[in-house]
C-alpha positions as CSV (number, residue, x, y, z in Angstrom):
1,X,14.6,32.8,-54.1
2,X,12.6,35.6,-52.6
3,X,13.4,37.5,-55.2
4,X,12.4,35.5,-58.1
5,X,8.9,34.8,-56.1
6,X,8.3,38.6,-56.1
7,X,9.4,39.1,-59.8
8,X,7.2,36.4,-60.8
9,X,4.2,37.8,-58.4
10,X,4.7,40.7,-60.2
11,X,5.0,40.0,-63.7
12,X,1.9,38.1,-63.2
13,X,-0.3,41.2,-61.3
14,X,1.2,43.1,-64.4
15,X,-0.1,40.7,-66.6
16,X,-3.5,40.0,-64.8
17,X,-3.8,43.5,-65.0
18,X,-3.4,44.2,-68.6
19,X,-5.6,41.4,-69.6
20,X,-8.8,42.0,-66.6
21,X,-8.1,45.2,-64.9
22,X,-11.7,44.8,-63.4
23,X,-11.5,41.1,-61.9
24,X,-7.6,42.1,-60.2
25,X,-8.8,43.2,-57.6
26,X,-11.9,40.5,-56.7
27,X,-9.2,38.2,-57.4
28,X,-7.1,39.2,-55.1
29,X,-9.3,39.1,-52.5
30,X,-10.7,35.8,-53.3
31,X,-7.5,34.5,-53.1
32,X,-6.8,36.1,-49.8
33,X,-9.7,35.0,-48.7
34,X,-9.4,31.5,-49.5
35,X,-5.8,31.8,-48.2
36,X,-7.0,32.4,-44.9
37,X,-9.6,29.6,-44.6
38,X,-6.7,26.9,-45.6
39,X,-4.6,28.5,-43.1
40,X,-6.8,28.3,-40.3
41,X,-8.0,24.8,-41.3
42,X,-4.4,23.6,-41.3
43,X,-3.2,25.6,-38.2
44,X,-6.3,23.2,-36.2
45,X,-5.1,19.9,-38.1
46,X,-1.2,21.2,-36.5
47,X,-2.8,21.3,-33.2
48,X,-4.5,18.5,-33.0
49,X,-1.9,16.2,-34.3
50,X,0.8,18.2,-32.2
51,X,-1.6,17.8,-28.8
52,X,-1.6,14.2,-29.8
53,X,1.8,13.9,-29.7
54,X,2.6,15.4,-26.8
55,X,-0.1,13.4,-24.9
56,X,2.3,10.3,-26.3
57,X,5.0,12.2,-24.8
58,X,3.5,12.7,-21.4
59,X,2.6,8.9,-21.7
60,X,5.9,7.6,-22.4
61,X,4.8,6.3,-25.2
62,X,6.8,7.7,-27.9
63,X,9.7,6.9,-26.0
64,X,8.4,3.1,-25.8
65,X,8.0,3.4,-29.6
66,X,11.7,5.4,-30.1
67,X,13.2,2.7,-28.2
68,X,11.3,-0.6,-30.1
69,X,12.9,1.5,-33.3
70,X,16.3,1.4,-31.3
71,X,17.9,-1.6,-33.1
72,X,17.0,-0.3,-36.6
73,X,18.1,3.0,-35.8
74,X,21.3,2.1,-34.5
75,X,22.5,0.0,-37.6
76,X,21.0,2.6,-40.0
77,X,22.7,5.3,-38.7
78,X,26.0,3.4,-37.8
79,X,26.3,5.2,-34.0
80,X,25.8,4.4,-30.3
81,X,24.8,7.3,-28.6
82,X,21.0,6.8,-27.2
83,X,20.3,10.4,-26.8
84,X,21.0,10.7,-30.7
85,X,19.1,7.9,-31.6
86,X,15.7,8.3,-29.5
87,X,15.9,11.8,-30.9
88,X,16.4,10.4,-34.1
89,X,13.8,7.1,-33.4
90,X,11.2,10.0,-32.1
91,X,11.4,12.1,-35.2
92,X,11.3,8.5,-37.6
93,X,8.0,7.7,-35.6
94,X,6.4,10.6,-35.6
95,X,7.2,11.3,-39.5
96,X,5.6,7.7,-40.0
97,X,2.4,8.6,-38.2
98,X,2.5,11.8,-40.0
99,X,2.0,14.3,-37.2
100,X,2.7,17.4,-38.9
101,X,5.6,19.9,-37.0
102,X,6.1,17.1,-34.2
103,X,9.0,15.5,-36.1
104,X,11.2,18.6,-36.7
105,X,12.5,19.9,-33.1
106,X,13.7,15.9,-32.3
107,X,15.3,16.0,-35.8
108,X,17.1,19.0,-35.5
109,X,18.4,17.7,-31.7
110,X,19.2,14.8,-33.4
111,X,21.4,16.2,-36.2
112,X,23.1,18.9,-34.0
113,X,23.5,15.7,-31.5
114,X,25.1,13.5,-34.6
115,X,27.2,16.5,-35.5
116,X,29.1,17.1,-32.0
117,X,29.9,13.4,-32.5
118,X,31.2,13.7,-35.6
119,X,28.6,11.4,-37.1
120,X,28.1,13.1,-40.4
121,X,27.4,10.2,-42.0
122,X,23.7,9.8,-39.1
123,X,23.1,13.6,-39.8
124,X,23.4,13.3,-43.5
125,X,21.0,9.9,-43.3
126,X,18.9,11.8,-41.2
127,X,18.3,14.5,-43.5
128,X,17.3,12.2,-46.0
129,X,15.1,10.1,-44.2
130,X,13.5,13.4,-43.0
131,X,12.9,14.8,-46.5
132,X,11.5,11.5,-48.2
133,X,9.2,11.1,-44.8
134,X,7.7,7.4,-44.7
135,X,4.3,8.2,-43.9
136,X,0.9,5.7,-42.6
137,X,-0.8,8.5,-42.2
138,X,-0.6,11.4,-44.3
139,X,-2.7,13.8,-42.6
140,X,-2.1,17.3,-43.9
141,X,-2.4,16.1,-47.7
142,X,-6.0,14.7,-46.0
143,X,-6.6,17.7,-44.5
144,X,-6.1,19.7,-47.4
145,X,-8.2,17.0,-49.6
146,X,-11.5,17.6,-47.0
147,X,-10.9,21.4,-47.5
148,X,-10.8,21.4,-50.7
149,X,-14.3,19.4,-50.6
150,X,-13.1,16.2,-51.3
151,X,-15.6,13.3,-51.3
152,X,-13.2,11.2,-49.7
153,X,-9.9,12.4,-49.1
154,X,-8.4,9.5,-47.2
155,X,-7.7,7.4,-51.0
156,X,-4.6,8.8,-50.9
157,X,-3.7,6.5,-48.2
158,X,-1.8,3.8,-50.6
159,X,-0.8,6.2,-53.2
160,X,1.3,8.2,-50.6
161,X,2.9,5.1,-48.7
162,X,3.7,3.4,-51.7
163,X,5.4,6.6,-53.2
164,X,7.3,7.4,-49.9
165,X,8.4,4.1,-49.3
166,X,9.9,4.1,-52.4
167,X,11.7,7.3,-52.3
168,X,12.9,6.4,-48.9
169,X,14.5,3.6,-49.8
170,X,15.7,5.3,-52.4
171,X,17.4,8.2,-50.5
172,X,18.5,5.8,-48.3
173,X,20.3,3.7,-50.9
174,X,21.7,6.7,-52.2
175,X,23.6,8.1,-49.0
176,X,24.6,4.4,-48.6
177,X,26.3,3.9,-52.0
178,X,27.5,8.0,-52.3
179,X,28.9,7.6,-48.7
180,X,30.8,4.8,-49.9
181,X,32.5,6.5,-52.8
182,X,33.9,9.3,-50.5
């Protein structure tokens, strides 16, 4: 993948080249430049929603919300060990409140936890339900809305829960019926 990245970074200097040889390099710059300012601007959404996580940490509060998700969790991912499923509850919770980052060291615990059990079936779900994300609140997609200069970038509030709802249940449907023809 790398590869075809850099071939297609450099077919494209090539041809940026051959068509403006004096705006390559502004451009380049520019681009940089503007590269930079996103980065930054999402690295201080990261930590806020990270710090805010860890506060519900420290609080016990995302375990209080990890185990109200308990019952769900435990007939969605067909298993009964509670170390597995508060990871798993944890990373579900914090994907739904969309706090960017927080939700991928419990899920990987989680999996790895699923795996040594022999739960393929949890670590597979899991996967899924990572990768479609449910989200209330999607926050980086805000945060790159206001620095972009967005007027209001909160309206993609319903657009994005309806569209991850969906391909959650979705994904989840799938492992369920292509779990059942194996």
């Amino acid at each position: 993948m790398n590869g075809i990245f850099a071939l297609i970074f450099i077919l494209s200097c090539a041809l940026f080249l051959f068509t403006d040889p004096n705006g390559f390099l502004s451009a380049m710059l520019s681009g940089g430049e503007k590269a930079v300012a996103l980065t930054l601007s999402l690295l201080a959404v990261y930590c806020v929603w990270l710090g805010f996580f860890k506060v519900l940490e420290k609080s016990g509060l995302a375990a209080s919300l990890s185990r109200a998700t308990m019952p769900a969790t435990r007939r969605l991912f067909r298993s009964s060990d509670q170390e597995a499923l508060t990871l798993a509850g944890g990373n579900l919770v914090a994907n739904f409140l969309g706090l960017p980052g927080a939700p991928t060291p419990l899920g990987i615990r989680a999996v790895r936890k699923f795996s040594d059990a022999g739960n393929d079936f949890a670590a597979e779900m899991l996967f899924v339900l990572n990768a479609t994300s449910l989200q209330l609140l999607p926050t980086t997609v805000i945060a790159l809305r206001l620095s972009a200069g967005s007027s209001s970038p909160a309206d993609i509030f319903l657009p994005t829960l309806l569209a991850t709802l969906f391909t959650t249940l979705l994904g989840a449907g799938l492992v369920f019926l292509l779990r059942r023809r194996k």
